[in-house]
N, C-alpha and C positions, 0 to 999 in steps of 0.2 A: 877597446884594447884587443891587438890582433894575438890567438890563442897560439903558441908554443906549442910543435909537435907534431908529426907525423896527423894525416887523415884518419885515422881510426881514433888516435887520442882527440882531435877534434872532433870528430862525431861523438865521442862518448862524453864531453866536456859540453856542448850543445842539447842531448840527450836529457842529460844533470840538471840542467839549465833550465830545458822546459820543462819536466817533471815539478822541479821547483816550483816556476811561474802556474802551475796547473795546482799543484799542494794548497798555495796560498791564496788561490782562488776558491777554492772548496771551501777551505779556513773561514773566510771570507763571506763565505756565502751563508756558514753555517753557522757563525754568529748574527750574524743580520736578520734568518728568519726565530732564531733563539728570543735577538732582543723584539722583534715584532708580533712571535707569540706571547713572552711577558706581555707587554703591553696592552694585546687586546685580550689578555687574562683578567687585568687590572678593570680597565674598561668595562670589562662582563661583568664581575666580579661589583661593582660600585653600582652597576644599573640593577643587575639583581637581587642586591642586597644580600644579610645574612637572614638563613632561612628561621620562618615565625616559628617559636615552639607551640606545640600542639596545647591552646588554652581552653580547649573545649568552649563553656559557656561561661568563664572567669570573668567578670563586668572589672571594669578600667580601674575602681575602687580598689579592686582585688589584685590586680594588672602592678600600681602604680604605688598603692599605702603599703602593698607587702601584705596585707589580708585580706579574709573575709566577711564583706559585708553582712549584717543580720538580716537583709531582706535577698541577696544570693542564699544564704543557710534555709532561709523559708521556702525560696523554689527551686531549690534543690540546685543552683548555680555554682559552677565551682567546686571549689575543697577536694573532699573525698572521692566526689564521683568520676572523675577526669585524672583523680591520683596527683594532681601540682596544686593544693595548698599548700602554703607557706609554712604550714606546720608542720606537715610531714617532711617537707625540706629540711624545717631547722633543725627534725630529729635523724635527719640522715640516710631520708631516703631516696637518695640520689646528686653526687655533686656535678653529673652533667643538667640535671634540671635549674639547680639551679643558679650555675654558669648559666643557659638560658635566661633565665627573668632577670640576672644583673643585669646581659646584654641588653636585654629589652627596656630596664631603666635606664641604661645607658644613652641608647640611641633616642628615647624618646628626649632625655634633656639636652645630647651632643650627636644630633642622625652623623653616620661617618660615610653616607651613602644616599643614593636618591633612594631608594625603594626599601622598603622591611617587609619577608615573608614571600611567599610564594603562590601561586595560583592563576588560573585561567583569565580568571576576572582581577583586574588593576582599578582602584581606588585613586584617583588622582587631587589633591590639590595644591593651589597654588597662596602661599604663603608672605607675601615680598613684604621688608618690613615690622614684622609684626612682634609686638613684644614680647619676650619671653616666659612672664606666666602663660597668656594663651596658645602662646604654640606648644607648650607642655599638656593641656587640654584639648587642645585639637588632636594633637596623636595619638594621645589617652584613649580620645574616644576614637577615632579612625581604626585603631589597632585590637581595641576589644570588638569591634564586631567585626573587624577581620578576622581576629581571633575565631570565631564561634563558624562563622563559614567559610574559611579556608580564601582568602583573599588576598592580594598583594597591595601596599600603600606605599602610592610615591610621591613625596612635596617638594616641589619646585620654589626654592626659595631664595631665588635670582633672577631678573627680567630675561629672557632668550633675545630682545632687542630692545636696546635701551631707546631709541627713536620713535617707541609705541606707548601707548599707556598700557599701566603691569595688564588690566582685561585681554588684550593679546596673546600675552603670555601661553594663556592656558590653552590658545589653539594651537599653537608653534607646539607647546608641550603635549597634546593630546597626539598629533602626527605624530612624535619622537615614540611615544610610547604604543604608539597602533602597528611600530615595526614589530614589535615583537607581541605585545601582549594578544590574545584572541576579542578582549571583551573592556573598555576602560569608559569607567564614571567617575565622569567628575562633579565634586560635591566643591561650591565656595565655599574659603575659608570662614568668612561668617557665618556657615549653616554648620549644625549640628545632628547628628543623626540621635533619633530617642524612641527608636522602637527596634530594638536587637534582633526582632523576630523576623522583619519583613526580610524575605534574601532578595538577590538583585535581579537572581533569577526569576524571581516571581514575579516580578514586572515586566522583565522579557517578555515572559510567554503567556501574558495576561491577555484571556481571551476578547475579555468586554471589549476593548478598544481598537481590534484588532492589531497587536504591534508586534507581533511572534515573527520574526523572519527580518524584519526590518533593519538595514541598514543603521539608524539611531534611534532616538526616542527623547523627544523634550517633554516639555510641558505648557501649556499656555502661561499665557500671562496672568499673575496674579492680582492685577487689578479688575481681572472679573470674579465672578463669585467661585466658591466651593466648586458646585456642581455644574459648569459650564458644560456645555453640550462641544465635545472637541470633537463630535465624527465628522464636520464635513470638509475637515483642516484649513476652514480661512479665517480661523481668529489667528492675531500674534502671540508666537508661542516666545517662552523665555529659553535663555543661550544659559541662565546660571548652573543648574544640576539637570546635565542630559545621560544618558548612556550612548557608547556610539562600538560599534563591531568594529575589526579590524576587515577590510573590504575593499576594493578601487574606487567606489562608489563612494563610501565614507572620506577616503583620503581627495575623493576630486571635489568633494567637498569641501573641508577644509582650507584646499586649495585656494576653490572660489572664494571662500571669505576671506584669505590672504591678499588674494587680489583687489578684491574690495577695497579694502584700505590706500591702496597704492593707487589708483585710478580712479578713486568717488572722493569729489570736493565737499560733501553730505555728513556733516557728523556733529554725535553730539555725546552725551558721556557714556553712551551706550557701542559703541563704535558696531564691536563683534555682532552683538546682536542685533543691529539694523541690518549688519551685511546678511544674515538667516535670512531676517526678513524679505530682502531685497531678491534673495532668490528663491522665495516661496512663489512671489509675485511673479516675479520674470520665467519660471519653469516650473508653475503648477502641477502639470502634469508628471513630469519626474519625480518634483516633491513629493506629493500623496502617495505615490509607487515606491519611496525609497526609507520615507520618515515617518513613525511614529508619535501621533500627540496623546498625552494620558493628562488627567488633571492633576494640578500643583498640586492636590493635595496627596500625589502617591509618592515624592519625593521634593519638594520645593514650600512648604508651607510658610507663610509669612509670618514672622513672629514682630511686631513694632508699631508704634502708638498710634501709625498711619494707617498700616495692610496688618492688623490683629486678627488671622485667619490658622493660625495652628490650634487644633486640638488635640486633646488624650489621645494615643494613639496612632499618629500620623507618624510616618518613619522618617522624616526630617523636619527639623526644625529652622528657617532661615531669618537671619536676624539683619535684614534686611536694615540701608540708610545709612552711609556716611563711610569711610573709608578709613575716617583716622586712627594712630596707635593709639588716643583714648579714649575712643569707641572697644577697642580691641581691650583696655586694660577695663576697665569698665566693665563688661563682659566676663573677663575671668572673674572680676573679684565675686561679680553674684552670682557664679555657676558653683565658685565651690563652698559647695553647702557643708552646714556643720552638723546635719544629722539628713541621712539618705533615706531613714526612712517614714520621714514624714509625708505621707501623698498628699497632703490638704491643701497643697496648692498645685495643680496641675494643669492649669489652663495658659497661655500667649498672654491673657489681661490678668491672672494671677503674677505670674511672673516679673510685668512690665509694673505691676505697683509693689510690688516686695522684694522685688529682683532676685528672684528665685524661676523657675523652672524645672518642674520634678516629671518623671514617666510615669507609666501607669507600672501598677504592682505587678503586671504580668512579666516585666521586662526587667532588665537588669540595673541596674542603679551606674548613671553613666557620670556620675561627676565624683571628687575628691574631697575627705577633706582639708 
């Protein structure tokens, strides 16, 4: 539409014009990065989780029933000394503490998030399927001993590729979580941790086996014995509970095993970890320079009527054979015991004939009742 007016009324009607066109482009601009900061607020926000409240050395018991056990009261776990027993809550001392612990019953029976709590070191595992008593137990226990050493827990509880079996999973999930976190172990969801005291630290920088510096850290395979000889790293180590640093090295790892799958006709229900293995073989040298092997029994112990190799004391418990949800339901019903503090069965063959499973007294009492 041709503009009406003398040359100055059309320069200033032109003027107007673009000013406009210029307005509505900033406008424009400055809702777009608006709505794309929300967005990657949300994002952070779900992967970091809401942060862990400070539970000192409260056992899952304590965590989960809303009290204090009588074998926490005997070593001095919890309550009074960390200030967040349930009792001084209920007397009112403090309604941000505990808004805390709802959250935390909260997320354990409905997580709203992949990750609960904070810290250097990331707790990984992977969950797919699993029925709801035990997944109320697994975080139970995940989250109290995060609790006590300041740790982050995230369970992946959706395939990352539905075209893999869920054992995948947890490699695609370890790379996700090595973008950010410094430090991520992942524990299967059949294992259980039952000794509070060991930190994760303390197998980093475990001198015997030299694994201080290392890129990761497995374990052999548990079809050998306890005390296997890992220094000369050519026994086959297991993929279930490793530690692995955030590093290029760790990540082109990873990689390689990704690969693996996509171009090796070779497999069996083991996938993940044949492809470890396959590049033990093929770049020895690299491997022993980059990987740490420590024996199963510092974090991978066999608990099951076949590999009966957990004792008192071992800081995981793996409850190794079968995959089913009732293997999993099964499980829960004989973890949660009806008095915590009976130590008189405390062994993998106690357990597996009473279907019980207890820690030793030093530790904190990690089941429900």
């Amino acid at each position: 539409m041709p503009i009406i007016g003398g040359p100055k009324i059309r320069a200033a009607v032109r003027r107007k014009a673009a000013l406009g066109s210029s307005a509505g482009q900033w406008c424009y601009r400055i809702c777009y990065f608006c709505f794309l900061f929300g967005a990657c607020y949300v994002v952070a926000s779900r992967i970091r989780g809401a942060r862990l409240p400070p539970l000192g050395t409260m056992s899952t018991r304590s965590v989960v029933a809303g009290g204090e056990s009588a074998a926490d009261s005997k070593n001095g776990v919890g309550g009074a000394k960390d200030g967040l027993s349930m009792e001084g809550v209920a007397s009112g001392q403090g309604s941000a503490r505990d808004h805390k612990h709802e959250h935390l019953r909260r997320w354990i029976a409905h997580p709203n998030s992949l990750c609960f709590g904070r810290g250097n070191i990331t707790i990984l595992s992977v969950a797919i399927g699993l029925p709801q008593s035990y997944l109320e137990l697994l975080r139970s226990n995940r989250l109290a001993y995060g609790g006590i050493h300041g740790y982050r827990y995230c369970e992946v509880r959706t395939s990352l590729d539905v075209s893999r079996p869920p054992a995948w999973t947890k490699v695609k999930a370890t790379a996700l979580l090595l973008s950010f976190a410094e430090t991520v172990m992942h524990i299967e969801a059949d294992a259980l941790i039952t000794n509070h005291s060991i930190s994760i630290e303390s197998i980093i920088n475990n001198p015997e086996y030299n694994v201080s510096g290392k890129d990761a850290i497995y374990t052999n395979d548990f079809k050998q014995s306890r005390d296997f000889d890992v220094q000369d790293g050519r026994m086959f180590i297991s993929s279930a509970n490793y530690i692995m640093r955030s590093t290029p090295w760790s990540k082109a790892l990873l990689e390689a095993q990704d690969k693996f799958y996509r171009e090796s006709a070779l497999f069996n229900k083991y996938e993940e970890q044949d492809a470890l293995n396959l590049y033990r073989m093929k770049h020895f040298e690299d491997y022993i320079q980059h990987v740490g092997v420590v024996p199963f029994r510092y974090m991978n112990s066999p608990c099951s009527e076949k590999y009966n190799l957990y004792e008192p004391g071992d800081f995981i418990a793996h409850f190794v054979g079968g995959t089913s949800p009732e293997k999993y339901e099964r499980l829960a019903a004989a973890l949660f015991l009806k008095d915590p503090n009976d130590s008189s069965c405390s062994t993998c063959d106690c357990f597996l004939k009473s279907g019980r499973l207890q820690t030793q007294s030093t530790t904190s009492s990690l089941f429900l009742d």
